[in-house]
C-alpha positions as CSV (number, residue, x, y, z in Angstrom):
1,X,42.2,13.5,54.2
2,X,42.9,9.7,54.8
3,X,42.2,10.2,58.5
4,X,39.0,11.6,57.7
5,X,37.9,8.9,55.2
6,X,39.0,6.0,57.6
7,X,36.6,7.9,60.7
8,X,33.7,8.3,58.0
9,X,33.6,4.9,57.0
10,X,34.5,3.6,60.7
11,X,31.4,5.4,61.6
12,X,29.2,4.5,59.4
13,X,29.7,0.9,60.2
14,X,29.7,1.7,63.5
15,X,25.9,2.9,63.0
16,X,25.1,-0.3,60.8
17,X,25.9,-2.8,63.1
18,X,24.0,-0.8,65.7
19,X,20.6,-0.5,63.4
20,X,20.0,-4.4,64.6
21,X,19.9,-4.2,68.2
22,X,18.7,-1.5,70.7
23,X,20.6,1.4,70.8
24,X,21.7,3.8,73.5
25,X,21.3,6.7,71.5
26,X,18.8,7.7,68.4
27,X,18.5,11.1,66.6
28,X,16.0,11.6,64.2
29,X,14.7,14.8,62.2
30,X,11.0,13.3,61.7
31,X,10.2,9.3,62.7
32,X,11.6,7.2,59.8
33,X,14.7,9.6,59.4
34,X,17.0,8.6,62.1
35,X,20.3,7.6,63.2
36,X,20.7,4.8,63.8
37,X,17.5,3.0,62.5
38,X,17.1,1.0,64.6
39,X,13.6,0.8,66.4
40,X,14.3,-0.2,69.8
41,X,15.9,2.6,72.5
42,X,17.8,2.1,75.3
43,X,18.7,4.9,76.6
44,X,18.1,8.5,75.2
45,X,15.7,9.5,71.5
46,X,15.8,13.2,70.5
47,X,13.7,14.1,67.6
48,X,14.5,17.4,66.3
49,X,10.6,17.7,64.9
50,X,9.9,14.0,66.4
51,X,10.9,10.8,67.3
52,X,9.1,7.1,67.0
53,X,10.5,3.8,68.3
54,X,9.1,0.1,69.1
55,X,10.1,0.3,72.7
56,X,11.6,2.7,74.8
57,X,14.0,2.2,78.0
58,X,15.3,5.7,78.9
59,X,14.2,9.1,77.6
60,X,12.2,10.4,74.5
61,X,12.0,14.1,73.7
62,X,11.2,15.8,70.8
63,X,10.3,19.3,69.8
64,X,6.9,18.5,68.0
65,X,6.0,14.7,69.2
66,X,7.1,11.6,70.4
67,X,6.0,8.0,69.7
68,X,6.9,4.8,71.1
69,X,5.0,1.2,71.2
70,X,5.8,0.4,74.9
71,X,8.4,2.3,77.1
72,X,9.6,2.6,80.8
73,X,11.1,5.8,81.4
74,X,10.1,10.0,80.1
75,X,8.7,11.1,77.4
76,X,8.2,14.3,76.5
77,X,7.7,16.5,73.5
78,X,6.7,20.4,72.7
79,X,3.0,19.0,72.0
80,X,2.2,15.5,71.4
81,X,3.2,12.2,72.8
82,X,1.6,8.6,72.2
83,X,2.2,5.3,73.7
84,X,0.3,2.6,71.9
85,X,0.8,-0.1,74.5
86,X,2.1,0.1,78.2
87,X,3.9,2.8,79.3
88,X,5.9,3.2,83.0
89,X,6.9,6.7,84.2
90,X,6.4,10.2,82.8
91,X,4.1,11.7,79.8
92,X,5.1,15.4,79.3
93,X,3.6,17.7,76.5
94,X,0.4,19.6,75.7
95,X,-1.5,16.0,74.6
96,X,-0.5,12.6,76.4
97,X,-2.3,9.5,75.0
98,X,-1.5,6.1,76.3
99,X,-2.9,2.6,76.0
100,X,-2.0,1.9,79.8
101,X,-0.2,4.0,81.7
102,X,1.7,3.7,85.2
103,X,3.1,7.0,86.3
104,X,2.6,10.0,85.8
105,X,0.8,12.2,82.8
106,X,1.2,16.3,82.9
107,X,-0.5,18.6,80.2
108,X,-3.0,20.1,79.0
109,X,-5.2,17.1,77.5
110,X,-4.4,13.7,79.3
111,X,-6.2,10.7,78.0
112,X,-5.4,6.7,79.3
113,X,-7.4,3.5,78.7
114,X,-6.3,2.1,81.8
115,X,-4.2,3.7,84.1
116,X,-2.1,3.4,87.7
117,X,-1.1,6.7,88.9
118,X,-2.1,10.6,88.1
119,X,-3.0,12.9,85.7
120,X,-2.5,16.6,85.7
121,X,-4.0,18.9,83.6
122,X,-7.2,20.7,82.6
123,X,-8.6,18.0,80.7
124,X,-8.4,14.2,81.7
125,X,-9.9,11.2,80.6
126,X,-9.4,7.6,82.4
127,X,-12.5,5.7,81.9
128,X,-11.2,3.5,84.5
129,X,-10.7,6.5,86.9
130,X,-11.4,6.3,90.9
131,X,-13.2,10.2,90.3
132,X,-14.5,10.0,87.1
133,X,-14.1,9.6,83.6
134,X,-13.5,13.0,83.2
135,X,-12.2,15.0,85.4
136,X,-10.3,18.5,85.1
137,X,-6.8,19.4,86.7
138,X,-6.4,16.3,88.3
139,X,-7.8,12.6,88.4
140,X,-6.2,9.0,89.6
141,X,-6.6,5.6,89.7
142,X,-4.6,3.4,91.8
């Protein structure tokens, strides 16, 4: 029972002094429930029904959405992700939004207001776009 206790509390101040800085590892049930608390991620953020962070350094995934301010790195959810600001690497899910994106965006709705790379999927909006500001199953700007 002691033992127990002593990795209880161990942990949770282990997870305290982590809530200040960015963290390697975040699991939350919906945005503001989370462990640790901490904002920034560098590493890997699973939301069981969604995950939001400040930046983003790693992976994001979540089973409803994912939201982060900037990022370099994946994210991915079962139908919604959103990058406020500037984003590097991969949008997965049914909707992709992103302020400015460099990479790659795969789904079914894609939309970017600026962009350096692809989009893939039956509806994509770049107003900035080499094509088009709409264009289905694929459109670019490079």
């Amino acid at each position: 029972m002691k033992k127990k206790l002593m990795f209880v509390a161990s942990l949770v101040l282990l997870l305290s002094s982590v809530s200040f800085a960015a963290t390697p590892f975040k699991l939350s049930l919906v945005g503001p429930i989370a462990v640790p608390t901490t904002k920034d991620v560098t590493g890997l953020a699973i939301g069981l029904i969604g995950s939001n962070v400040n930046t983003l350094k790693g992976v994001q995934f979540s089973w409803i959405y994912s939201v982060a301010e900037n990022g370099v790195g994946v994210q991915g959810s079962g139908i919604y992700n959103k990058v406020v600001g500037e984003f590097t690497g991969l949008q997965w899910a049914f909707i992709n939004i992103a302020g400015s994106m460099k990479g790659l965006q795969f789904g079914f709705y894609n939309k970017v207001g600026s962009m350096a790379g692809i989009q893939l999927g039956l509806i994509n909006i770049n107003p900035k776009s080499s094509l088009t500001t709409f264009f289905p199953f694929i459109n670019f700007q490079f």
